[in-house]
MOPAC internal coordinates of N, CA, C and O (Angstrom, degrees):
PM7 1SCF
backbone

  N    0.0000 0     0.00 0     0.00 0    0    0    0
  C    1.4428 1     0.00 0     0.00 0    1    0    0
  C    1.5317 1   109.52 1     0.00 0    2    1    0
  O    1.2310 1   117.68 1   -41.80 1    3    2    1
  N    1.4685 1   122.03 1   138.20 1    3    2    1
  C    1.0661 1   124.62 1  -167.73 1    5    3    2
  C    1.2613 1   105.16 1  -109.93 1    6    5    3
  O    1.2310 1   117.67 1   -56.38 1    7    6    5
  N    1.8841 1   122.04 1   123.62 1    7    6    5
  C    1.6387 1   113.82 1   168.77 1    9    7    6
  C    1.6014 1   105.39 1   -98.15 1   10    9    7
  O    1.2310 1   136.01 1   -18.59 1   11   10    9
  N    0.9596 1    86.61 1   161.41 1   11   10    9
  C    2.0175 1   115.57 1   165.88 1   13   11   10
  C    1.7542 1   115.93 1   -80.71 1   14   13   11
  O    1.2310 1   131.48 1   -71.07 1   15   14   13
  N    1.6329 1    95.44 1   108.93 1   15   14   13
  C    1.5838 1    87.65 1  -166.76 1   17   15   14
  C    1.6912 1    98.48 1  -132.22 1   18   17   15
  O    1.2310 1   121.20 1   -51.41 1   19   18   17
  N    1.6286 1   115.30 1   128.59 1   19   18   17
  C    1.2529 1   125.39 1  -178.53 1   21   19   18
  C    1.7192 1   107.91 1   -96.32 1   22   21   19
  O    1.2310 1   130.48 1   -53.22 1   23   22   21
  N    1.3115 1    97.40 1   126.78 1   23   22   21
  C    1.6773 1   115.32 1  -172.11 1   25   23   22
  C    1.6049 1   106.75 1  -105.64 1   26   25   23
  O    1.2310 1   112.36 1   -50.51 1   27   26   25
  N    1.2428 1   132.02 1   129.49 1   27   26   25
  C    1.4207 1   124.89 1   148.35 1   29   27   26
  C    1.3158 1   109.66 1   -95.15 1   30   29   27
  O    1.2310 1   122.48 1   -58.21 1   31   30   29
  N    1.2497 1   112.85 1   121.79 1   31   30   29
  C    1.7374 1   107.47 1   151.21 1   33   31   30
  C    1.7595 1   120.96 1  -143.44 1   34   33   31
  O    1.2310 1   119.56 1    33.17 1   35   34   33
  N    1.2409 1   118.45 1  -146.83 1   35   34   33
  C    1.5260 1   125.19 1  -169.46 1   37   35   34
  C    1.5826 1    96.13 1   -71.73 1   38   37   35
  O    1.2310 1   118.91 1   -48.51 1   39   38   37
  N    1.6740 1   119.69 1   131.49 1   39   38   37
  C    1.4199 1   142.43 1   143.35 1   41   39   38
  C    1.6462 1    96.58 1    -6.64 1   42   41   39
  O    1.2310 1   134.08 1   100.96 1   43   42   41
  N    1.4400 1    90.38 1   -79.04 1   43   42   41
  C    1.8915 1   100.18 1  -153.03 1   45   43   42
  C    1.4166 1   106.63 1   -70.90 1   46   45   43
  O    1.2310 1   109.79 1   174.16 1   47   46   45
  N    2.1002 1   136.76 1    -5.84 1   47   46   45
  C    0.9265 1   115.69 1  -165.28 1   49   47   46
  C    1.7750 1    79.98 1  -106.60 1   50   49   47
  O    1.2310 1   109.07 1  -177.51 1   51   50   49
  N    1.1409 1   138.08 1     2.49 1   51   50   49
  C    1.1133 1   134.15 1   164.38 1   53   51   50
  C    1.2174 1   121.84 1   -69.57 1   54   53   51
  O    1.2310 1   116.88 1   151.42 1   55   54   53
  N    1.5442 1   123.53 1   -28.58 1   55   54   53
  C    1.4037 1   126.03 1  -167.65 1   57   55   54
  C    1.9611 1    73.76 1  -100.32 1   58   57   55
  O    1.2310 1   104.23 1   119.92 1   59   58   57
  N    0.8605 1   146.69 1   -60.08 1   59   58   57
  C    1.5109 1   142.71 1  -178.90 1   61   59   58
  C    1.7389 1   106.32 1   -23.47 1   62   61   59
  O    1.2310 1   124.55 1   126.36 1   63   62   61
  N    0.9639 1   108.87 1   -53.64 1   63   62   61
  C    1.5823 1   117.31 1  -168.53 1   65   63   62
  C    1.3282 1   104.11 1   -71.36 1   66   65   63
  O    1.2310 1   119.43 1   121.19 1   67   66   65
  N    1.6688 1   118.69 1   -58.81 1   67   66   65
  C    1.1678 1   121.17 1  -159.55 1   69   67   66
  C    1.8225 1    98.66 1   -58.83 1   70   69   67
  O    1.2310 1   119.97 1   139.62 1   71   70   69
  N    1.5605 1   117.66 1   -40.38 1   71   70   69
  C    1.5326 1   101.66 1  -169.74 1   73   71   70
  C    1.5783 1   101.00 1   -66.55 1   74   73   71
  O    1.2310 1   120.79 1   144.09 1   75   74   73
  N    1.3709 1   116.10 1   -35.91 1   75   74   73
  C    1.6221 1   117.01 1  -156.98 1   77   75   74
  C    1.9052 1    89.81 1   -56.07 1   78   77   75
  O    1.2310 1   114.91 1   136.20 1   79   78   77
  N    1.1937 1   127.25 1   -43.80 1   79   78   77
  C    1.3286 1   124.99 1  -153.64 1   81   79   78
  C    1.4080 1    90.72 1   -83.70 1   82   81   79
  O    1.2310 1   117.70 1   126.25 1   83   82   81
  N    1.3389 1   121.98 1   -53.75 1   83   82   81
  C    1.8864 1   105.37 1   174.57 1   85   83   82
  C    1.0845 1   116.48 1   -54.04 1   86   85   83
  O    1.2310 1   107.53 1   150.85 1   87   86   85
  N    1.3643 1   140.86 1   -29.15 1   87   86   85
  C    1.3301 1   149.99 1  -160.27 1   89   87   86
  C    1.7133 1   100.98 1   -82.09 1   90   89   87
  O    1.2310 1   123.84 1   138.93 1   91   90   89
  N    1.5763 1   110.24 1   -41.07 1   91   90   89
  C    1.3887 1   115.17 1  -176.26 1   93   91   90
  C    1.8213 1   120.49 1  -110.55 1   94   93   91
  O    1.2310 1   126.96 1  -156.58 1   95   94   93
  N    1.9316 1   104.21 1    23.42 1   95   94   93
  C    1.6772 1   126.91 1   179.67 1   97   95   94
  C    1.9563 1   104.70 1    40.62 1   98   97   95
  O    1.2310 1   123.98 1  -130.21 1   99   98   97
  N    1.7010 1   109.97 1    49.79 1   99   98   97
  C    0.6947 1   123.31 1  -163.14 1  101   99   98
  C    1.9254 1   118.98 1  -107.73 1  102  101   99
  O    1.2310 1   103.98 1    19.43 1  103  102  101
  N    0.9404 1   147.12 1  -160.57 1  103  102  101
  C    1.6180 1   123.72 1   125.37 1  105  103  102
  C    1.4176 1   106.66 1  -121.92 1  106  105  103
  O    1.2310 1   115.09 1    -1.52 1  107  106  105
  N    1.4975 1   126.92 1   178.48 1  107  106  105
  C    1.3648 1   123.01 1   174.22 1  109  107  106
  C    1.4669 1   124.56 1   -91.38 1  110  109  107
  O    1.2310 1   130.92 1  -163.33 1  111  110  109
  N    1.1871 1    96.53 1    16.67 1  111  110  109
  C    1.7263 1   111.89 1   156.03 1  113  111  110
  C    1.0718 1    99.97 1   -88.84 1  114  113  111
  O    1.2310 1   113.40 1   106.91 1  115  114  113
  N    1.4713 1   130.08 1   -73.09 1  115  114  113
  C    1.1817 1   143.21 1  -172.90 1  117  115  114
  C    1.9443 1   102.96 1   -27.58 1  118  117  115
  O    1.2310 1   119.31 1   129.41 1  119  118  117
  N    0.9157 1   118.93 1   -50.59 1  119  118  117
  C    1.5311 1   143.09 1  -174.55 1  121  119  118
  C    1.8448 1   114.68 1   -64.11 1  122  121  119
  O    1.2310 1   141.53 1   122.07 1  123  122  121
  N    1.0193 1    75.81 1   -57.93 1  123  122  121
  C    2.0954 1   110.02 1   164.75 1  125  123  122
  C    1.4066 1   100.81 1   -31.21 1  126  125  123
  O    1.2310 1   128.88 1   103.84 1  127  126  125
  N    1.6894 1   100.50 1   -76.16 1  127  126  125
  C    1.3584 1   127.47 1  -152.08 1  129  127  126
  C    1.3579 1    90.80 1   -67.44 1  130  129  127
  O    1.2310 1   122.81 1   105.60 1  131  130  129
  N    1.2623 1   112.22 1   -74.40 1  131  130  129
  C    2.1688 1   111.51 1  -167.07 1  133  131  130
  C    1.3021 1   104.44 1   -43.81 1  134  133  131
  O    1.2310 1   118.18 1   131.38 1  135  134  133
  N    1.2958 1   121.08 1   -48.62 1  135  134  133
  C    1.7539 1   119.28 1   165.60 1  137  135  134
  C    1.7482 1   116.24 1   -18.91 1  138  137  135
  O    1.2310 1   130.62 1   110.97 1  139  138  137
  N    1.4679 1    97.12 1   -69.03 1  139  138  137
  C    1.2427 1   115.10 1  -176.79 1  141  139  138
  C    1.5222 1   127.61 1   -57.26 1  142  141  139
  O    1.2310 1   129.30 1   130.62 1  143  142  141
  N    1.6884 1    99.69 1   -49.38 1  143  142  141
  C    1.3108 1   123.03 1   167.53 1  145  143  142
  C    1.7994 1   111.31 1   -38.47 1  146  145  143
  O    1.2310 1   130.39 1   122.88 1  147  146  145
  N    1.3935 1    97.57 1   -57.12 1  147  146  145
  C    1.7901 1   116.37 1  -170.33 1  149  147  146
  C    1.2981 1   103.88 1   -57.10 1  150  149  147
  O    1.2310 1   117.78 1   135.57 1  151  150  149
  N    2.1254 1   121.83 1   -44.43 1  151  150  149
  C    1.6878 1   105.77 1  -169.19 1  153  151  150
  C    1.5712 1   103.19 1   -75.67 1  154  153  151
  O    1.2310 1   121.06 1   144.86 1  155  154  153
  N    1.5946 1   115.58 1   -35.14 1  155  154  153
  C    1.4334 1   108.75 1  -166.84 1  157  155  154
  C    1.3329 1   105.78 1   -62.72 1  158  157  155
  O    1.2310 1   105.95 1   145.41 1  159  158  157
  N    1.7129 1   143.68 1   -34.59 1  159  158  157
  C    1.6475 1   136.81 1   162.03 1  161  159  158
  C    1.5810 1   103.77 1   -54.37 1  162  161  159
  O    1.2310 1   128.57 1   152.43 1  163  162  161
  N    1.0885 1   101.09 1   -27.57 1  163  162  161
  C    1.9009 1   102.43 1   173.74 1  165  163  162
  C    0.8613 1   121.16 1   -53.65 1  166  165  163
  O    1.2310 1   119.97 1    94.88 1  167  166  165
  N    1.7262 1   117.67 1   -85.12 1  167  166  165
  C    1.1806 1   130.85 1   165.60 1  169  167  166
  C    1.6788 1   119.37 1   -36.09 1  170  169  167
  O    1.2310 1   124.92 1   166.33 1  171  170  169
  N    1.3558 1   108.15 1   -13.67 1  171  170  169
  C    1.9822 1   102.22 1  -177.63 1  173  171  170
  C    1.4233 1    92.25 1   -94.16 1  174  173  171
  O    1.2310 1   113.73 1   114.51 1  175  174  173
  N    0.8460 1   129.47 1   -65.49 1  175  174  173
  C    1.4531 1   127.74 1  -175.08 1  177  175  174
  C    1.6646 1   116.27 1   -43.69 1  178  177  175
  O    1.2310 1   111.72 1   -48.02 1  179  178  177
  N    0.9596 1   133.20 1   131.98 1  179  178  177
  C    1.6008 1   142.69 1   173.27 1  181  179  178
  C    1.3379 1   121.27 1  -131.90 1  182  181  179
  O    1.2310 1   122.56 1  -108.01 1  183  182  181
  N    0.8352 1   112.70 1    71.99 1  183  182  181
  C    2.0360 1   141.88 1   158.88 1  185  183  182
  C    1.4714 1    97.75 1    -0.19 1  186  185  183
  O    1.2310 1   110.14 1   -55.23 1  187  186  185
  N    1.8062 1   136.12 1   124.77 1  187  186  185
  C    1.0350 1   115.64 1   176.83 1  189  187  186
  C    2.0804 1   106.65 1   -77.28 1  190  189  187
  O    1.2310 1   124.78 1     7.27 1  191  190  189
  N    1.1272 1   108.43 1  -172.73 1  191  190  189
  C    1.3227 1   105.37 1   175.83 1  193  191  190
  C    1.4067 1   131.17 1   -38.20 1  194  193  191
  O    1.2310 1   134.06 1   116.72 1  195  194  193
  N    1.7173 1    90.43 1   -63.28 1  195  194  193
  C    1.6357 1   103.49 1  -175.27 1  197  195  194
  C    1.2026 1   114.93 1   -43.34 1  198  197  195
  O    1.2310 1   120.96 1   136.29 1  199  198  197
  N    2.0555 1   115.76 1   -43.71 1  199  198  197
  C    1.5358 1   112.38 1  -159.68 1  201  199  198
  C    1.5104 1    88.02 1   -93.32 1  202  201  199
  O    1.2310 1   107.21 1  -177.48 1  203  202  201
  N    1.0849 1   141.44 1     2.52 1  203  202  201
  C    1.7885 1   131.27 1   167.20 1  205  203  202
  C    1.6680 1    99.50 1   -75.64 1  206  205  203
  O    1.2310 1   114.86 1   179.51 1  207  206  205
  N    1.4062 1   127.34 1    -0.49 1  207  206  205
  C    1.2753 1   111.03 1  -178.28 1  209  207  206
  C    1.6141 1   107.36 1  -105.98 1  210  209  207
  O    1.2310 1   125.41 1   152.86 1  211  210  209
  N    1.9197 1   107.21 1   -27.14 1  211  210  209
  C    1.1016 1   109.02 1   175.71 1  213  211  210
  C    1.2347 1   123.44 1   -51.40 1  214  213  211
  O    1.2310 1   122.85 1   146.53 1  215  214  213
  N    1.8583 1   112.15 1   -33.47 1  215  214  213
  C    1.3507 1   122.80 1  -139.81 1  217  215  214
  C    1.4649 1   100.99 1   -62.86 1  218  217  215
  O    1.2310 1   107.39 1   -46.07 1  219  218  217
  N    1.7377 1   141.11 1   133.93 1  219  218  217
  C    1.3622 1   144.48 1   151.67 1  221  219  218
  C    1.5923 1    94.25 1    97.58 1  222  221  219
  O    1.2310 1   113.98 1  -153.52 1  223  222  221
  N    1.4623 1   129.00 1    26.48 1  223  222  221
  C    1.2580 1   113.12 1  -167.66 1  225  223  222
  C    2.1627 1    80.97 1  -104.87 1  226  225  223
  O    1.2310 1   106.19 1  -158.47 1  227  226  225
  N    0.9807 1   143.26 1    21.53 1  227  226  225
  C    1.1849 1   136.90 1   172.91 1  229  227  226
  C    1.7030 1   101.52 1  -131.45 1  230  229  227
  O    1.2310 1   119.34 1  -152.78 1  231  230  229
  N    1.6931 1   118.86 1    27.22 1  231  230  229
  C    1.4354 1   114.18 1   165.02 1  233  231  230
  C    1.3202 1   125.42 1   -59.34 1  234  233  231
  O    1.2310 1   129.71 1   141.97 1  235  234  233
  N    2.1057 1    98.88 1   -38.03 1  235  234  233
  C    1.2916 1   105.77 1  -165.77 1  237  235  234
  C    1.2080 1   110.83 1   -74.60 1  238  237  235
  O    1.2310 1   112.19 1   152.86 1  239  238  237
  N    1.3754 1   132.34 1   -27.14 1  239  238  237
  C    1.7334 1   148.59 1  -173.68 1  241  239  238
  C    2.0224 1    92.32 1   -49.88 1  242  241  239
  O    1.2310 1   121.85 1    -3.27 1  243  242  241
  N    1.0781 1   114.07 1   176.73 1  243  242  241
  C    1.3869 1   117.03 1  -179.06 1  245  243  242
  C    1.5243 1    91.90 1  -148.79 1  246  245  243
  O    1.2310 1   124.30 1   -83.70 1  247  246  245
  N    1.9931 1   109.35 1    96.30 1  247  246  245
  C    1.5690 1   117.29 1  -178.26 1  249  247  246
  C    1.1639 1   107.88 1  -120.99 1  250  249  247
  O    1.2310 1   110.70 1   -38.52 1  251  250  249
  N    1.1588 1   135.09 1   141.48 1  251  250  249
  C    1.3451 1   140.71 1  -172.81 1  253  251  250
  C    1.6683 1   103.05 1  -114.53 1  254  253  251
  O    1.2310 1   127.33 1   -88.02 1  255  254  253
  N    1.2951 1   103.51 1    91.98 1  255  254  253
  C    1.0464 1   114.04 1   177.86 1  257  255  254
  C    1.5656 1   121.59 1   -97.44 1  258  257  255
  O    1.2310 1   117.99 1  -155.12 1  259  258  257
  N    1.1994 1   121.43 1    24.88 1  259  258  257
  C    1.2410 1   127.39 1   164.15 1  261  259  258
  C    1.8153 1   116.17 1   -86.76 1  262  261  259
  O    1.2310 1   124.24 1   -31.58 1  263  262  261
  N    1.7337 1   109.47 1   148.42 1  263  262  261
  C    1.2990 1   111.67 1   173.15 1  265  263  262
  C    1.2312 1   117.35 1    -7.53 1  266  265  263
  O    1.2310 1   121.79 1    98.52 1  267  266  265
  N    1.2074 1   114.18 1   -81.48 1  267  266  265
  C    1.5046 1   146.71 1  -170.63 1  269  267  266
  C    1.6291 1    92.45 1   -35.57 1  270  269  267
  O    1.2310 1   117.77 1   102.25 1  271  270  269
  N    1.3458 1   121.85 1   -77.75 1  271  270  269
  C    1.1810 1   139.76 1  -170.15 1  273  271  270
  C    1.7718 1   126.41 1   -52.13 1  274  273  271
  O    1.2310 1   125.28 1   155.55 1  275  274  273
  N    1.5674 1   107.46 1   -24.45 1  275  274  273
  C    1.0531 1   121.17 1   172.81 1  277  275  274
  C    1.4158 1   110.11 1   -85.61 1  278  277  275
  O    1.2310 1   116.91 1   126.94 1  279  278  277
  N    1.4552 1   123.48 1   -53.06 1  279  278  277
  C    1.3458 1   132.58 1   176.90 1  281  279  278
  C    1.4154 1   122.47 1   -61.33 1  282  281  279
  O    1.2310 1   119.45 1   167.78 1  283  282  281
  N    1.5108 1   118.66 1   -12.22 1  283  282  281
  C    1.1728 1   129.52 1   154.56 1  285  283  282
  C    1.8446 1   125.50 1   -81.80 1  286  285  283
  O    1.2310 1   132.40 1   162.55 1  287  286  285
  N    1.3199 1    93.66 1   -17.45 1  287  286  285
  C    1.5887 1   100.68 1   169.66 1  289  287  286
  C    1.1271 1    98.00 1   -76.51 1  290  289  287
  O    1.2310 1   117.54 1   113.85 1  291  290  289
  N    1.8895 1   122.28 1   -66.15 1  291  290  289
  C    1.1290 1    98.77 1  -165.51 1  293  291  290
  C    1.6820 1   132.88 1   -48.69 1  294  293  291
  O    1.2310 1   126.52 1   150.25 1  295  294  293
  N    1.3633 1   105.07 1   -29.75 1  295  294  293
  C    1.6769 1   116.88 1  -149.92 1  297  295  294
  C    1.5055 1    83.78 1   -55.46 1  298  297  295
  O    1.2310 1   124.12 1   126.37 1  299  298  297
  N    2.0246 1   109.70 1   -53.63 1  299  298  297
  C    1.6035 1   107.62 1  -169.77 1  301  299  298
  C    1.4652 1   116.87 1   -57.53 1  302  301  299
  O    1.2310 1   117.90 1   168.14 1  303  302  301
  N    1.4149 1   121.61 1   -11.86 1  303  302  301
  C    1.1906 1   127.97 1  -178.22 1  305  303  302
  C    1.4698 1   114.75 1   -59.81 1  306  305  303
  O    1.2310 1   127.28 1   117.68 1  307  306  305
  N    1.1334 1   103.60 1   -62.32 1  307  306  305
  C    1.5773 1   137.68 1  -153.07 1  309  307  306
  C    1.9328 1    98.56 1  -102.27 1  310  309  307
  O    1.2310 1   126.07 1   168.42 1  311  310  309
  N    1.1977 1   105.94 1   -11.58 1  311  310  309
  C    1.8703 1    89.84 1  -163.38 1  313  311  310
  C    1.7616 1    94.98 1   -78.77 1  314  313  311
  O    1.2310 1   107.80 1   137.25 1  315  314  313
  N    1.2349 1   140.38 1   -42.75 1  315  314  313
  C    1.2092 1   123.79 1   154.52 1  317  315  314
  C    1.6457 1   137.47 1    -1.51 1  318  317  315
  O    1.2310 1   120.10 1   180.00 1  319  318  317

């Protein structure tokens, strides 16, 4: 069941959202919600120690982990 929920926030992160959701044929509920969706799998999950130390230790690396960026690894992978 879906409720109706009124948000105030920042001018400029409003015009932020609205392009991110046109940009991705989305709405800003739609955007809202996966937001939300993502901390509550967050919050369930609890990282044991060791990998809470890993976490952000590959910030400094420069990976392009987008579609684009992966499918271009592979191609160089594999075009051989």
């Amino acid at each position: 069941m879906k409720t109706k929920l009124t948000l105030s926030i920042d001018k400029e992160l409003v015009q932020y959202v609205r392009h991110e959701a046109q940009s991705n044929g989305t709405s800003i509920s739609g955007i809202f919600s996966e937001f939300l969706l993502s901390r509550k799998v967050q919050s369930k999950r609890q990282a044991i120690p060791k990998v809470s130390t890993m976490l952000g230790s590959l910030k400094s690396y420069e990976i392009d982990d987008s579609k684009a960026g992966i499918r271009n690894s592979y191609a160089k992978k594999y075009s051989n």
